[in-house]
Residue, then its C-alpha position, 0 to 999 in steps of 0.5 A: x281220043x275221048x270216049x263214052x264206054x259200056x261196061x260188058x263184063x267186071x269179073x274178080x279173077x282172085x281175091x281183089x283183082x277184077x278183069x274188065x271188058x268195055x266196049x271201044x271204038x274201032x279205031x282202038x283195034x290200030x293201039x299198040x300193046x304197052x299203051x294205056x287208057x286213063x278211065x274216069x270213074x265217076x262224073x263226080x267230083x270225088x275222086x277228081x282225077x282219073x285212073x291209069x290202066x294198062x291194056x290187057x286186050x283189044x279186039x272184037x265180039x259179036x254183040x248180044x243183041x240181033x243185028x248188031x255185028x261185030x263190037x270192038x272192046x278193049x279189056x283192063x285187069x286191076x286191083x282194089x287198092x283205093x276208094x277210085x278202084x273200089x267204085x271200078x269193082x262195083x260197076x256192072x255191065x251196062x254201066x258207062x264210064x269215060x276213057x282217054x285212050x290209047x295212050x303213050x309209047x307202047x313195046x318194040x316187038x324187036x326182029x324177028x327170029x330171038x326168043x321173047x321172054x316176059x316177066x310180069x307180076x300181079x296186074x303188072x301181066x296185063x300189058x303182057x297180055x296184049x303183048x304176047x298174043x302180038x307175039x304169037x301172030x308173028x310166029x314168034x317163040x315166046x316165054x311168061x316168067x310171072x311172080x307174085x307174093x301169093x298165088x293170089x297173085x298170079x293172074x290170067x296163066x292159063x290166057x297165056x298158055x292157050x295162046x302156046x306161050x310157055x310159063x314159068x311162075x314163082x311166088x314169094x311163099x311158094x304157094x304157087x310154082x317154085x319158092x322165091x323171086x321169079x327173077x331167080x327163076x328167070x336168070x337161071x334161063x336167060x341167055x344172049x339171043x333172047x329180048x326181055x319185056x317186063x312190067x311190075x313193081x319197081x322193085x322186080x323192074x330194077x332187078x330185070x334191067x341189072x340182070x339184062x345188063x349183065x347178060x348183055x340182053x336188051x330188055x324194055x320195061x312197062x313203067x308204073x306210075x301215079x299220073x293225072x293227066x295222061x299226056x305229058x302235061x301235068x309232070x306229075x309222072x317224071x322219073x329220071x333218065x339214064x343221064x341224070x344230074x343236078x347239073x343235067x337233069x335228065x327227066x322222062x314223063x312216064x305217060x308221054x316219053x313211056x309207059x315202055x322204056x328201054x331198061x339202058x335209058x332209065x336211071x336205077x337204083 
């Protein structure tokens, strides 16, 4: 659905990364964690096309002002890459934006009774988010492996662990947690009985699905992707599927089909 949103809060968590919290209406508390919302910076036309973002959190606060009970917000973590999230930075509260959500095809939380292990990095942790406190309500046993370049990189631990999830974090130079790849770091854990879920660059997404094919783990990932149009209409975010050939094309539109796939549908490299 499409709506008119205020901006409550815009607070930069670590250097070029911003929390934000908008208020929603009551039919996005039924959004699925690993959905996603395309939000339109301006009425401008430049930049034309709106941005994907993932949801961090959905819920409900009571608002300011007397009297007007409880206000259904949904929350979005980013970082200032580009001219369209450098205006996003610059937005305060009161501000109005528009938003297409929720969009796509969120997790599978899976069976109850396996370990559900997370690996995320950078804004790649914002789905997880919502993922986790999902989790948690189930009774579920849930684990945080998050990695980043820099401890600058590693954004909203301490959210996790109130939430009694236990974390384990890894930073390229070792400025935060332990030195090196938080997929080292996770492999040293993994085991069968356990489900992955992971969100993250590329990169990191096609190291979890090798290493969830090996252990024999099943592992869904949170696809990023340029998008236009949010809906499948545009095919502007298709990636291959697992039986992709010239002569089969096997095509997947990572808004529509996605963001969240199961690691064994998509062709890696």
């Amino acid at each position: 659905m499409q709506f008119k949103s205020m901006v409550v809060s815009n607070v930069e968590l670590s250097p070029n990364y911003f929390r934000m919290r908008m208020t929603a209406p009551q039919e996005l508390l039924a959004s699925a964690p690993g959905q996603f919302l395309m939000l339109k910076v301006t009425d401008a036309i430049d930049p034309l096309l709106r941005r994907p973002f993932g949801l961090f959190d959905v819920g409900t606060f009571t608002a300011e002002y007397a009297g007007c009970g409880a206000q259904t917000y949904c929350e979005i973590l980013y970082k200032v890459v580009g001219k369209g999230t450098k205006l996003l930075a610059a937005l305060h509260h009161g501000d109005v934006v528009d938003l297409l959500a929720p969009l796509g095809r969120g997790f599978d939380l899976g069976p109850a009774g396996e370990e559900k292990v997370l690996v995320g990095g950078g804004v790649g942790l914002a789905p997880l988010y919502y993922l986790a406190k999902a989790l948690v309500e189930r009774g579920e046993k849930v684990r945080l492996f998050a990695g980043g370049r820099n401890r600058d990189d590693i954004l909203c631990i301490t959210e996790f662990e109130r939430l009694g999830v236990e974390t384990y974090v890894a930073t390229d130079d070792g400025t935060l947690g332990e030195s090196g790849f938080v997929t080292q770091v996770l492999e040293r854990h993994l085991n069968k009985g356990m489900r992955i879920f992971a969100c993250g660059p590329t990169p990191m997404l096609d190291a979890v699905a090798k290493m969830s094919a090996r252990h024999e783990v099943p592992c869904q990932v949170s696809m990023e992707a340029y998008m236009a149009c949010g809906v499948g209409a545009c095919l502007g975010c298709v990636m291959k599927g697992a039986n992709h050939t010239e002569a089969t094309p096997d095509y997947r539109c990572v808004c529509k089909d996605g963001p969240v796939f199961d690691s064994f549908d998509l062709q890696w490299s």
